[in-house]
DRENPA-3360 file (N, C-alpha, C; in nm, 2 decimals, always signed):
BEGIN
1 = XXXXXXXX = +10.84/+12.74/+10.97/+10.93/+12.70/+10.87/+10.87/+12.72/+10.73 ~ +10.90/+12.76/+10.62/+10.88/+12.78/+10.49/+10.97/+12.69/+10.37 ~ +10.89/+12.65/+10.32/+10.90/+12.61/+10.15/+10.88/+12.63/+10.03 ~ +10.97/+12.72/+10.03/+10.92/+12.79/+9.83/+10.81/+12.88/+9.89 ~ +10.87/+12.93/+10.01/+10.72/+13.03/+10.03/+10.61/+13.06/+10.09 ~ +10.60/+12.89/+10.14/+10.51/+12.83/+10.13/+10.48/+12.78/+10.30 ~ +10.44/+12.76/+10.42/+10.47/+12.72/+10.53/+10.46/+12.56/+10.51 ~ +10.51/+12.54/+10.62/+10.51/+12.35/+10.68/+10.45/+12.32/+10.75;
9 = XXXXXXXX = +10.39/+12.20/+10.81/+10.30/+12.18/+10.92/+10.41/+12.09/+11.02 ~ +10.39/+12.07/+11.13/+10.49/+12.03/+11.21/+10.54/+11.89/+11.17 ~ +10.42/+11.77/+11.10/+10.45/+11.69/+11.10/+10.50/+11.68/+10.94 ~ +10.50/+11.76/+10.85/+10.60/+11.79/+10.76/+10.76/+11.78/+10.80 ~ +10.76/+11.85/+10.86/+10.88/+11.92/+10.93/+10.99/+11.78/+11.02 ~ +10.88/+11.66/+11.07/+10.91/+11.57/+11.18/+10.97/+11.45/+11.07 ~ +10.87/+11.46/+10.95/+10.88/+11.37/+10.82/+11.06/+11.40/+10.74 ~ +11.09/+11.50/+10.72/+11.20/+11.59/+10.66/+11.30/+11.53/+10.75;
17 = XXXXXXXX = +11.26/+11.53/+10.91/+11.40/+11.49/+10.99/+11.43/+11.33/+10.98 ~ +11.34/+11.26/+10.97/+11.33/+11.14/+10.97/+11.37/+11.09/+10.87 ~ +11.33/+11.16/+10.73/+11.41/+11.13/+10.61/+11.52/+11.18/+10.56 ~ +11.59/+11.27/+10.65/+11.73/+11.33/+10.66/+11.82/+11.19/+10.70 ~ +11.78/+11.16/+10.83/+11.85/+11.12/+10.96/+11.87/+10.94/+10.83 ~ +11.72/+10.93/+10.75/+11.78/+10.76/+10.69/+11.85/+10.82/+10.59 ~ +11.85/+10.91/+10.48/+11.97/+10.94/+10.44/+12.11/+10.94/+10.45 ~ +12.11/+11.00/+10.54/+12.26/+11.03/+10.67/+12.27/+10.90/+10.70;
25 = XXXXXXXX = +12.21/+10.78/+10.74/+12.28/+10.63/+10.79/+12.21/+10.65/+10.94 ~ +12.17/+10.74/+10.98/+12.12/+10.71/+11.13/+12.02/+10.57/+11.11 ~ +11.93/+10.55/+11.01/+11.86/+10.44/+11.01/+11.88/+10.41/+10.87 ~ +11.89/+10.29/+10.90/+11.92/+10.20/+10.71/+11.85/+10.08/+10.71 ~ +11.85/+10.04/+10.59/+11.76/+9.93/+10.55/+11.71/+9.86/+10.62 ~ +11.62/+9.81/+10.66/+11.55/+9.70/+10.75/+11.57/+9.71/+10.92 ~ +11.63/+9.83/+10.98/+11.61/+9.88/+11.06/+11.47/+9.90/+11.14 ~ +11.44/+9.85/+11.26/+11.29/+9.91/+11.31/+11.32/+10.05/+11.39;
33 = XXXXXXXX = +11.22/+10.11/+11.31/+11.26/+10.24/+11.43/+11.22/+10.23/+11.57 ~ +11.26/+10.31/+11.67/+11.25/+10.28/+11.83/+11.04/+10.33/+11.85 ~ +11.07/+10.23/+11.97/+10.88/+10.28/+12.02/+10.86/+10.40/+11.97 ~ +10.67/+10.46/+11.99/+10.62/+10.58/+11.96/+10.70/+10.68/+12.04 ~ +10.70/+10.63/+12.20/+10.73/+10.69/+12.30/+10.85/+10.75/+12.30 ~ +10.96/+10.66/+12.27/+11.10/+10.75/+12.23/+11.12/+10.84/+12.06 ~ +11.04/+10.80/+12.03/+11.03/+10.88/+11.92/+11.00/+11.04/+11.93 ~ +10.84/+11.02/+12.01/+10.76/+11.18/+12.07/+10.87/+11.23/+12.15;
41 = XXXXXXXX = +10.95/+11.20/+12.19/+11.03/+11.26/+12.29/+11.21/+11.26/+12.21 ~ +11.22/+11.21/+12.09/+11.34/+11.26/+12.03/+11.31/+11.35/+11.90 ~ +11.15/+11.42/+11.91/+11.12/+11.53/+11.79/+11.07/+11.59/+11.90 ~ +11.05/+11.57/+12.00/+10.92/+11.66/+12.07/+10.80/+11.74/+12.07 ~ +10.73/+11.60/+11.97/+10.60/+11.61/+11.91/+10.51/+11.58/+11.98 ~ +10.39/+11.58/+11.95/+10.27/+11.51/+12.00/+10.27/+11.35/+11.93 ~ +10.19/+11.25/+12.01/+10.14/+11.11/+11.90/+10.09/+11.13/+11.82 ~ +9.97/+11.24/+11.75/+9.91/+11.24/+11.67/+10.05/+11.31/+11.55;
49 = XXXXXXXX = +10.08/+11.42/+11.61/+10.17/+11.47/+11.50/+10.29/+11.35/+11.44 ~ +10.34/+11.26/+11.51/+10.41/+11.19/+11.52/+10.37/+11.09/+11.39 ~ +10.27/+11.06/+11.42/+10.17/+10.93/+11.36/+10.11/+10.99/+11.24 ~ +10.14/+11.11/+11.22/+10.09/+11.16/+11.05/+10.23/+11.16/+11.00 ~ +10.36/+11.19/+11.03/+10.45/+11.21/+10.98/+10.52/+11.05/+10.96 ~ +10.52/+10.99/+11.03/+10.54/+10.83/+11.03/+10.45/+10.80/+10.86 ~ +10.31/+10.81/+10.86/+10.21/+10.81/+10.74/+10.24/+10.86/+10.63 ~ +10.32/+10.97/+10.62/+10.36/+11.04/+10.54/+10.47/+10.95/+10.47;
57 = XXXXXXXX = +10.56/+10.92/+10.57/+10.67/+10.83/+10.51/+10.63/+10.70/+10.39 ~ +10.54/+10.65/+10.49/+10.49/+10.51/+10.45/+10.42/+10.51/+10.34 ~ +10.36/+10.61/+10.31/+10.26/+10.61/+10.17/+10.36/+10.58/+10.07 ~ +10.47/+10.66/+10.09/+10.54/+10.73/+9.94/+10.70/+10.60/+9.94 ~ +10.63/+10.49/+10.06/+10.73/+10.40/+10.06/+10.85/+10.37/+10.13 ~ +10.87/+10.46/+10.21/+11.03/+10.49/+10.30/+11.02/+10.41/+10.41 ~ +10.91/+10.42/+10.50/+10.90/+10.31/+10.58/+10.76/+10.20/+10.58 ~ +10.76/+10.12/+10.62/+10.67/+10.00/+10.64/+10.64/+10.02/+10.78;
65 = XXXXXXXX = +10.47/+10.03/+10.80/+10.41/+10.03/+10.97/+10.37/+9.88/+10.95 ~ +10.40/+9.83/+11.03/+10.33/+9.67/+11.08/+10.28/+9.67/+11.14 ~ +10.17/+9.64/+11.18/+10.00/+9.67/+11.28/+10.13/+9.57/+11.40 ~ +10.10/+9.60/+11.52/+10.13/+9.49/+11.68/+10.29/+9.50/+11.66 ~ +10.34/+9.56/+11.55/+10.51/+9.49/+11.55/+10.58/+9.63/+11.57 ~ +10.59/+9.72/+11.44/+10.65/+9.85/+11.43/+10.68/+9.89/+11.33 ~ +10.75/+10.00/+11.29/+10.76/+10.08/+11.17/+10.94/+10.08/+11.16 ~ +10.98/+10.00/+11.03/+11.06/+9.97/+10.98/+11.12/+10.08/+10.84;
73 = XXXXXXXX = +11.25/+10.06/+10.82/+11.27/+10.14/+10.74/+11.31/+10.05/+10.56 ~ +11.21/+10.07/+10.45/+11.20/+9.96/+10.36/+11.36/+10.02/+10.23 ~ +11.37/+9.94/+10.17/+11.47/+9.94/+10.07/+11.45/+10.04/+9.92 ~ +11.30/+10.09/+9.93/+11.28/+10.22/+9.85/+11.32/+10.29/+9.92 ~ +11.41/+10.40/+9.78/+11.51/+10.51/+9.85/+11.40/+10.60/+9.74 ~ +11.36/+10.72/+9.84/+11.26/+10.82/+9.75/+11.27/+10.86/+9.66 ~ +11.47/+10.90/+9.63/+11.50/+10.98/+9.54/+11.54/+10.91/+9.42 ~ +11.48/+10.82/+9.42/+11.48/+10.71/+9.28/+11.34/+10.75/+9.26;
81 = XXXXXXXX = +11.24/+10.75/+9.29/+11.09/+10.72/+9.28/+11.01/+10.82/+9.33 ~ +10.99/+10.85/+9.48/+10.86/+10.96/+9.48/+10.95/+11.12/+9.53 ~ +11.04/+11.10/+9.59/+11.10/+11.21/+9.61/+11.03/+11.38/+9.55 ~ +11.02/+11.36/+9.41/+10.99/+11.45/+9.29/+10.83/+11.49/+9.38 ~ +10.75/+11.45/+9.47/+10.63/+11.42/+9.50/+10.63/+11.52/+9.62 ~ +10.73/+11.49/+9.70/+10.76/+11.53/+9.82/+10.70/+11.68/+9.83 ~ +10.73/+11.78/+9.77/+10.67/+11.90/+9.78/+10.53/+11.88/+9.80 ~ +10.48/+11.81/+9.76/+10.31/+11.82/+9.75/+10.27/+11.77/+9.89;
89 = XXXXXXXX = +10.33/+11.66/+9.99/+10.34/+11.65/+10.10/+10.33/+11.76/+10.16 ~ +10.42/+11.85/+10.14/+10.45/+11.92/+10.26/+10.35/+12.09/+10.23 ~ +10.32/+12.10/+10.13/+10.27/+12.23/+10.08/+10.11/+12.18/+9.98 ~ +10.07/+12.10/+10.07/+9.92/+12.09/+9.97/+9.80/+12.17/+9.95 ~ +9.77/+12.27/+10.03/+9.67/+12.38/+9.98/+9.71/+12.47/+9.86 ~ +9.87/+12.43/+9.81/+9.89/+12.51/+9.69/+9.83/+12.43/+9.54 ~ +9.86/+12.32/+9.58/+9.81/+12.25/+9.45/+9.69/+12.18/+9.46 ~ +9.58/+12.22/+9.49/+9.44/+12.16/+9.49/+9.40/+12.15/+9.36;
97 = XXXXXXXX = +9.39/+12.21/+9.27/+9.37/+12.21/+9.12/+9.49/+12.10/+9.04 ~ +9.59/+12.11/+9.05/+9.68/+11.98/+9.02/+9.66/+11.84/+9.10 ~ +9.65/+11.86/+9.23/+9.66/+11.72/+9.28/+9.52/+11.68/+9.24 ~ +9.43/+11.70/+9.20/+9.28/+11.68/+9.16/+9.29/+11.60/+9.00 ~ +9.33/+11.75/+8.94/+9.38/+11.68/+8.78/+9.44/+11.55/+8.78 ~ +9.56/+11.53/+8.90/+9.55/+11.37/+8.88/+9.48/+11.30/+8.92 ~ +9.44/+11.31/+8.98/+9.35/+11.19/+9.04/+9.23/+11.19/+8.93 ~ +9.24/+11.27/+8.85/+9.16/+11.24/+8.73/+9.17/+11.14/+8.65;
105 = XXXXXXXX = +9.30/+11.19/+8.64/+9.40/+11.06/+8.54/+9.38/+10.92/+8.54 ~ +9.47/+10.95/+8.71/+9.52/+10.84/+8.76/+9.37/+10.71/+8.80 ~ +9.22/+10.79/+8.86/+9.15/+10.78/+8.90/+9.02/+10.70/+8.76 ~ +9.08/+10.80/+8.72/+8.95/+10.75/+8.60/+9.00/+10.63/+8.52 ~ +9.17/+10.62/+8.51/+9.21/+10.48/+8.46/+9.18/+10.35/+8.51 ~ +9.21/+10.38/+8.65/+9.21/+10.27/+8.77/+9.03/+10.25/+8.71 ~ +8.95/+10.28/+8.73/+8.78/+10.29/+8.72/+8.82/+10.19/+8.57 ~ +8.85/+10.25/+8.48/+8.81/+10.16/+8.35/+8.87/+10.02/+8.35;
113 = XXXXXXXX = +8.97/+10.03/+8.41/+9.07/+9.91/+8.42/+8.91/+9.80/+8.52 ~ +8.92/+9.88/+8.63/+8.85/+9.77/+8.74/+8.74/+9.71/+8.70 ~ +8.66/+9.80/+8.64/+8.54/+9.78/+8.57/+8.54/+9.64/+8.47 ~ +8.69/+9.61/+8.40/+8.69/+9.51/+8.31/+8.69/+9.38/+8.37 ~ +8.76/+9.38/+8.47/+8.81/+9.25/+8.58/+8.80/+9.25/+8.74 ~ +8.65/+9.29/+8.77/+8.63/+9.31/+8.85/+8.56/+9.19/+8.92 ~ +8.55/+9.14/+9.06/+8.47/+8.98/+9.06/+8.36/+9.04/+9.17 ~ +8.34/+8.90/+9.12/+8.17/+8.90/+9.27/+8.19/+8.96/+9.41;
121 = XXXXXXXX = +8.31/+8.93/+9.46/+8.40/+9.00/+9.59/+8.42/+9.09/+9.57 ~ +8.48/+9.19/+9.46/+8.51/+9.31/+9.46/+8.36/+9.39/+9.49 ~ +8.28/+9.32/+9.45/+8.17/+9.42/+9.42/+8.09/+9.40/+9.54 ~ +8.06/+9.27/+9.59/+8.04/+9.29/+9.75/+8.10/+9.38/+9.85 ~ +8.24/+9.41/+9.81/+8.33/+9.51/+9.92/+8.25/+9.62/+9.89 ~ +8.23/+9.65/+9.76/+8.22/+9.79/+9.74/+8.10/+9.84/+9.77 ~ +8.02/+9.73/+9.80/+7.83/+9.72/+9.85/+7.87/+9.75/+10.00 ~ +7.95/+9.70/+10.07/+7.97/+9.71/+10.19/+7.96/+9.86/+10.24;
129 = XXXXXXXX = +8.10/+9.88/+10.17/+8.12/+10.06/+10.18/+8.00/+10.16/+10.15 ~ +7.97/+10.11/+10.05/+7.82/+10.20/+9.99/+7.71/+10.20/+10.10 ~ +7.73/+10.08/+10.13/+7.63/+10.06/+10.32/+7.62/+10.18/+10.38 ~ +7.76/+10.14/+10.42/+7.81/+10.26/+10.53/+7.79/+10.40/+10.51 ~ +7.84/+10.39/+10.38/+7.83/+10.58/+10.35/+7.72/+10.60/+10.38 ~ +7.59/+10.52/+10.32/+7.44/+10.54/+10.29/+7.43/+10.58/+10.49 ~ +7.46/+10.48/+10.55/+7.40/+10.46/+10.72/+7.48/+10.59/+10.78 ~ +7.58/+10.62/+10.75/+7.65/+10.71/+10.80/+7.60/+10.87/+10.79;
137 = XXXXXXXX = +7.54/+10.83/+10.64/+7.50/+10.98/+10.58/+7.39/+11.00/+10.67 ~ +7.29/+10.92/+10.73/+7.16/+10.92/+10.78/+7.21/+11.00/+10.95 ~ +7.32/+10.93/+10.96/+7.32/+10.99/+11.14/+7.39/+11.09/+11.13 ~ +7.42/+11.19/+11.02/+7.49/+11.27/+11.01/+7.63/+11.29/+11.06 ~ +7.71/+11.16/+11.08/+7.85/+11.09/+11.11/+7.95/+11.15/+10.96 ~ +7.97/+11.26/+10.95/+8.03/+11.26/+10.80/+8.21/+11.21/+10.85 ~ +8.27/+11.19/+10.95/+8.39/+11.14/+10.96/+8.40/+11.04/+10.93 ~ +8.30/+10.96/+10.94/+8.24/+10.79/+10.93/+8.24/+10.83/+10.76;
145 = XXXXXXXX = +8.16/+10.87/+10.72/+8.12/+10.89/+10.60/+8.27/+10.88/+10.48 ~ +8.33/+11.02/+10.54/+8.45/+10.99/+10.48/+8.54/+10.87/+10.44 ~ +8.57/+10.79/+10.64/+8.64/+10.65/+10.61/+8.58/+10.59/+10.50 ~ +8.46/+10.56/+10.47/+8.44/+10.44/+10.39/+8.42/+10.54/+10.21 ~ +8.38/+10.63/+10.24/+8.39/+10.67/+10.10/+8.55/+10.67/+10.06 ~ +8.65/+10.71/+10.11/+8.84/+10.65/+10.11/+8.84/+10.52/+10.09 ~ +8.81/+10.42/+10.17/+8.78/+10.29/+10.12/+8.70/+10.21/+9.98 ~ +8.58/+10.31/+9.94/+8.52/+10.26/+9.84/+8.66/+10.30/+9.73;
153 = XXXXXXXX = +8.73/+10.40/+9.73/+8.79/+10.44/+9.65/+8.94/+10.32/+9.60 ~ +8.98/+10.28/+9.78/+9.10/+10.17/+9.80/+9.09/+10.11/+9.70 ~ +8.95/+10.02/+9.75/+8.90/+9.90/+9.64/+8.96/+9.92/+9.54 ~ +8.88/+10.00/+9.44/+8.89/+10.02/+9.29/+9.07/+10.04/+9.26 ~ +9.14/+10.14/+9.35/+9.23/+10.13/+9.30/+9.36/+10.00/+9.33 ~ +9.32/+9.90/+9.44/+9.39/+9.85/+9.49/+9.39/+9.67/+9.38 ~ +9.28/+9.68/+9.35/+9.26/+9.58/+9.24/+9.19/+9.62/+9.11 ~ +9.34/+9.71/+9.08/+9.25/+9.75/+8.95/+9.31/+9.65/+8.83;
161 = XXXXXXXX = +9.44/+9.58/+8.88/+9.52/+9.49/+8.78/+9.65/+9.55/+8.74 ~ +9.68/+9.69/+8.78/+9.83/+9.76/+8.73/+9.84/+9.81/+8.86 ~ +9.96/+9.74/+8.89/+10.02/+9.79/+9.07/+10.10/+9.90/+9.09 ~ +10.15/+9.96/+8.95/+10.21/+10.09/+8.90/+10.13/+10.15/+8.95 ~ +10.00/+10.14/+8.85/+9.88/+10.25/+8.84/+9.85/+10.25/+9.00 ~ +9.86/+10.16/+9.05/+9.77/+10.14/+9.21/+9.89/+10.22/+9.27 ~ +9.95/+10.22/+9.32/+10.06/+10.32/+9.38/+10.07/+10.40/+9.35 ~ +10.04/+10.51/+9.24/+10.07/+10.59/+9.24/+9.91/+10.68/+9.27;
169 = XXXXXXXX = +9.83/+10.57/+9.24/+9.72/+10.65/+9.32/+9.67/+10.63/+9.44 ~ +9.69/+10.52/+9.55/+9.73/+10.56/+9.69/+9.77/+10.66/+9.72 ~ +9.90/+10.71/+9.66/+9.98/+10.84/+9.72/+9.91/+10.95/+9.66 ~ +9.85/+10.96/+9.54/+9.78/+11.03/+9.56/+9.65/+11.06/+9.64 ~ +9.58/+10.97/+9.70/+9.48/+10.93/+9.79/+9.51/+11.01/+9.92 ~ +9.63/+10.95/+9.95/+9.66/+11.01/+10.05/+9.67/+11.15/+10.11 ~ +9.77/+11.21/+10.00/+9.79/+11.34/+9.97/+9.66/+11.45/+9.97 ~ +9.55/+11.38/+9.90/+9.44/+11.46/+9.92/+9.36/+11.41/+10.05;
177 = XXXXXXXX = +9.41/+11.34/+10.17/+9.35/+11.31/+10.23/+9.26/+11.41/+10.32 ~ +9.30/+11.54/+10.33/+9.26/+11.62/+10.43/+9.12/+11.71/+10.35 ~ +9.17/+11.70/+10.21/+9.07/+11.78/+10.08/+8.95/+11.67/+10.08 ~ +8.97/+11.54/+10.11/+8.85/+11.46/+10.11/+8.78/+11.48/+10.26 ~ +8.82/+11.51/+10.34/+8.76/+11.50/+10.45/+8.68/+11.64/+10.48 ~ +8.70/+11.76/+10.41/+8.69/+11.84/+10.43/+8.55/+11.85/+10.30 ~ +8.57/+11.81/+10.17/+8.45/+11.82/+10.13/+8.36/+11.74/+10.17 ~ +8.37/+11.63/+10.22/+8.29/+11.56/+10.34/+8.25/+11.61/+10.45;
185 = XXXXXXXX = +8.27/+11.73/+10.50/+8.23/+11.82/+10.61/+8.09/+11.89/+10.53 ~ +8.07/+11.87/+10.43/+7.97/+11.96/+10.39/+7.83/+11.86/+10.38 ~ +7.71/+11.83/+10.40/+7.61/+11.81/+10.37/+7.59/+11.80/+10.23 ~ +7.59/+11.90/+10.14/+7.51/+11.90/+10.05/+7.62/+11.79/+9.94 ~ +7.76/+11.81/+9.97/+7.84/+11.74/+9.87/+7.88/+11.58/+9.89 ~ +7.80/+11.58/+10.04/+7.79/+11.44/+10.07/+7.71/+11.34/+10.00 ~ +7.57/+11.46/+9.98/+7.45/+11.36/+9.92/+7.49/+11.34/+9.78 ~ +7.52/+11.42/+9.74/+7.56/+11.42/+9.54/+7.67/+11.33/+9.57;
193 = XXXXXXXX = +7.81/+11.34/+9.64/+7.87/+11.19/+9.63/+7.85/+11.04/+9.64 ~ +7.71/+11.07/+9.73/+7.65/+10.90/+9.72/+7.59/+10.90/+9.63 ~ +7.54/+10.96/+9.57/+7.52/+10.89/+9.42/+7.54/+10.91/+9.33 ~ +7.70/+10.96/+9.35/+7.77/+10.95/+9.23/+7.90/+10.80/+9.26 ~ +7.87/+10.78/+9.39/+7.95/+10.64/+9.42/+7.79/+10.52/+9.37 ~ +7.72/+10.54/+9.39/+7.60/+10.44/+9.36/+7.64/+10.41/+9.21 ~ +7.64/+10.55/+9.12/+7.64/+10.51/+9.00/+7.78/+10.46/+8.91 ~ +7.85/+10.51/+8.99/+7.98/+10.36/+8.98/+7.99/+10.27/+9.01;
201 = XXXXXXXX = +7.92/+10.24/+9.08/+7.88/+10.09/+9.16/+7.80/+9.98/+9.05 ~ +7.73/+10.09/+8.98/+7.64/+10.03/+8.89/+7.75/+9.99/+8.75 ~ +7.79/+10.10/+8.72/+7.88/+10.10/+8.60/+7.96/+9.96/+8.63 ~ +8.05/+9.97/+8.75/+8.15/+9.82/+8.75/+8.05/+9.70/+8.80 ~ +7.94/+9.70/+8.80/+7.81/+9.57/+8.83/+7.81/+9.56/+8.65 ~ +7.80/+9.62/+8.58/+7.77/+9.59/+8.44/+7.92/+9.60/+8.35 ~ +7.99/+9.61/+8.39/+8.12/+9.60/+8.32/+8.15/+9.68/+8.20 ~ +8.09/+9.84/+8.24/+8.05/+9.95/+8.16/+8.20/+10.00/+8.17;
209 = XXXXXXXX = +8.30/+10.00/+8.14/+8.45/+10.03/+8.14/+8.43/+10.20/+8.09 ~ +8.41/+10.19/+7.98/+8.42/+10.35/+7.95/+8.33/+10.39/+8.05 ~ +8.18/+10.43/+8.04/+8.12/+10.49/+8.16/+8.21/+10.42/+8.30 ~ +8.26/+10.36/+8.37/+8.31/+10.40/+8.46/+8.42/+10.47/+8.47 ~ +8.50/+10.50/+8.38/+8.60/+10.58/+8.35/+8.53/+10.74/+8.34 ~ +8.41/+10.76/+8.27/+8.39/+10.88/+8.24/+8.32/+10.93/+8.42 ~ +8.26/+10.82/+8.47/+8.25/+10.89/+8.60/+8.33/+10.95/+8.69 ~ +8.39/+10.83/+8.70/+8.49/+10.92/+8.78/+8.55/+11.01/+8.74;
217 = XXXXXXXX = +8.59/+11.04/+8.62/+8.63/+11.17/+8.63/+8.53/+11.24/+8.60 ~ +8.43/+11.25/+8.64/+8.33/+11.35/+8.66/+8.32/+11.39/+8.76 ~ +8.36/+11.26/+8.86/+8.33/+11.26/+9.01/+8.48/+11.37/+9.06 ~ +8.59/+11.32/+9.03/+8.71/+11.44/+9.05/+8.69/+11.53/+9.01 ~ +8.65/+11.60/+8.91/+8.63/+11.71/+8.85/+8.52/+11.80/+8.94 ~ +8.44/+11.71/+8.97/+8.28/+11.79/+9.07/+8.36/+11.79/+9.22 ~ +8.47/+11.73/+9.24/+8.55/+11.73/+9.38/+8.61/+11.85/+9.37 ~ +8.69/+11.84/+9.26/+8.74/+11.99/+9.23/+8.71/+12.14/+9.25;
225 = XXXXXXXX = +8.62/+12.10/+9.19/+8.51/+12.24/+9.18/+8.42/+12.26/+9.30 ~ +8.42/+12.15/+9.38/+8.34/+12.18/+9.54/+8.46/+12.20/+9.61 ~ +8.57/+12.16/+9.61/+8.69/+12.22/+9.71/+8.73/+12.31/+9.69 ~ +8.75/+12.40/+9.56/+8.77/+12.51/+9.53/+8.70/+12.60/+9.58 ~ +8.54/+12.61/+9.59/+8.48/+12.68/+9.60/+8.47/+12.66/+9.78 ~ +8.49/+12.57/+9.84/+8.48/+12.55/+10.00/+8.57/+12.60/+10.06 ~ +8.73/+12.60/+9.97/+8.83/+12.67/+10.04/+8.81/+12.82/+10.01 ~ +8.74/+12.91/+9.93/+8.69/+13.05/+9.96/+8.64/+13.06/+10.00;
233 = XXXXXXXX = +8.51/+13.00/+10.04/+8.48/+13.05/+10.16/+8.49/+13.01/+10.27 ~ +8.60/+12.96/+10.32/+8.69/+12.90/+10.41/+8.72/+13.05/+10.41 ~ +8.84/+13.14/+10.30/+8.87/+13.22/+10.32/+8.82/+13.34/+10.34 ~ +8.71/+13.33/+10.30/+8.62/+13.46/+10.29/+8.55/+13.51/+10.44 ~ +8.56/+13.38/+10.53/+8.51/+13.46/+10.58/+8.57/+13.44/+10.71 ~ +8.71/+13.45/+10.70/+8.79/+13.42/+10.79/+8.84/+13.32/+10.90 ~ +8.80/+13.24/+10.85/+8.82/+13.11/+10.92/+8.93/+13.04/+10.92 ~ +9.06/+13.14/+10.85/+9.18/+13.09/+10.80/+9.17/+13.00/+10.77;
241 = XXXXXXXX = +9.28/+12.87/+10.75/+9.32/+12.78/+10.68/+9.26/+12.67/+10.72 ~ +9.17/+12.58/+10.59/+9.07/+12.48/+10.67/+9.14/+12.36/+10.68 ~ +9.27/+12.33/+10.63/+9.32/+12.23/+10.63/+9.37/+12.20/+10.75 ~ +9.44/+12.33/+10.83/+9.50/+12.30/+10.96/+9.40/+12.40/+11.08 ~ +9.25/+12.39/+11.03/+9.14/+12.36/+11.10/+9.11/+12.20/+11.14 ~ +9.10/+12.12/+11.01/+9.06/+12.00/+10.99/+9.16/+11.94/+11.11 ~ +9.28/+11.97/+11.14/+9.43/+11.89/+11.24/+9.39/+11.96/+11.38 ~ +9.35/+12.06/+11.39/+9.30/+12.14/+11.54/+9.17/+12.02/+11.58;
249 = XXXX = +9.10/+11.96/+11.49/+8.97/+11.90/+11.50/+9.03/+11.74/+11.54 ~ +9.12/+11.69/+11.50/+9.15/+11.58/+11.53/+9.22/+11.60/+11.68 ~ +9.28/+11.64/+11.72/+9.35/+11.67/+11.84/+9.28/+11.71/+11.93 ~ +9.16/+11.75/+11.89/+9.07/+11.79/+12.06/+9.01/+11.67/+12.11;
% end
């Protein structure tokens, strides 16, 4: 299936039906959708495909997952709010240079903001994560590595004080979730990211607002420029497309 061009990945495709079908009235407000199990079997997906398309929903607001309960359909309608976004869902190896630039933005605000009003608990969480990356990086775990380096990121944006700003950089978080995991596949951009997460650690320990602002977007900008360069030679040397390499790797 194609978009602008462009191909879909299945759980694009499973996302589109599911946000057709609450459009259409098949599911409306505060509705729970049916088990995984009737689900996989009314798209005739896999759980994994299933459970990224469900994810996709939920970032950008359409449904609510409740950990033990289920995935409900919430009272944001897309096409007031992220709809405009939706492309980038479904076609993200086109925009790696744009979805980056925001998270520049969006990233380097969130940092200056946190930096101002940040507490003794924030900065313990973010010592936590820093842990991990550091222990992870040692047993050469970079999947590990990734979770908590996504999480050091949560933090900052999740209590940065503007719940605007924080949502709109979740979904962008998310969006580039597979571009973070993938420059995380590399050794060398692992080590330079721990300590370029160290030295934002330090920045919001001192309540250094501008320098933590300018890091991070140092830090997106050096993301940029190592994903750029990782996806040619992704391409270069045939290994087609590393993004739906990265989904072949989850699934085995």
């Amino acid at each position: 299936m194609e978009t602008h061009g462009k191909k879909k990945f299945k759980y694009d495709i499973v996302a589109d039906q599911i946000l057709n079908e609450i459009k259409t009235g098949v599911w409306t407000v505060g509705d729970k959708l049916p088990a995984e199990a009737r689900l996989i079997e009314r798209y005739g997906v896999s759980r994994v495909c299933l459970r990224e398309a469900l994810k996709k929903l939920s970032v950008i607001g359409i449904l609510n997952i409740v950990q033990g309960d289920g995935t409900y359909v919430n009272e944001l309608i897309p096409s007031h709010v992220f709809e405009p976004f939706l492309p980038l869902l479904s076609c993200k190896e086109v925009y790696v240079v744009e979805i980056y630039d925001a998270r520049y933005v969006v990233e380097g605000g969130a940092a200056q903001l946190f930096a101002g009003i940040r507490t003794e608990q924030d900065l313990a969480d973010l010592e936590v994560e820093l842990e991990e990356m550091q222990d992870a990086s040692l047993q050469d775990d970079l999947k590990r590595f990734s979770t908590h380096d996504r999480r050091f990121h949560e933090i900052i944006i999740d209590r940065c004080g503007n719940p605007i700003l924080a949502a709109v950089g979740k979904m962008f978080q998310e969006i580039a979730l597979e571009y973070t995991r993938l420059l995380n596949g590399d050794s060398d951009v692992v080590q330079r990211s721990q300590y370029e997460h160290q030295m934002l650690y330090w920045a919001f320990q001192d309540q250094k607002v501008n320098r933590a602002k300018g890091l991070m977007e140092m830090h997106m900008e050096r993301s940029k420029e190592n994903l750029v360069e990782l996806m040619k030679l992704s391409s270069h040397l045939g290994r087609g497309d590393a993004i739906q390499d990265l989904e072949k790797m989850d699934k085995a």
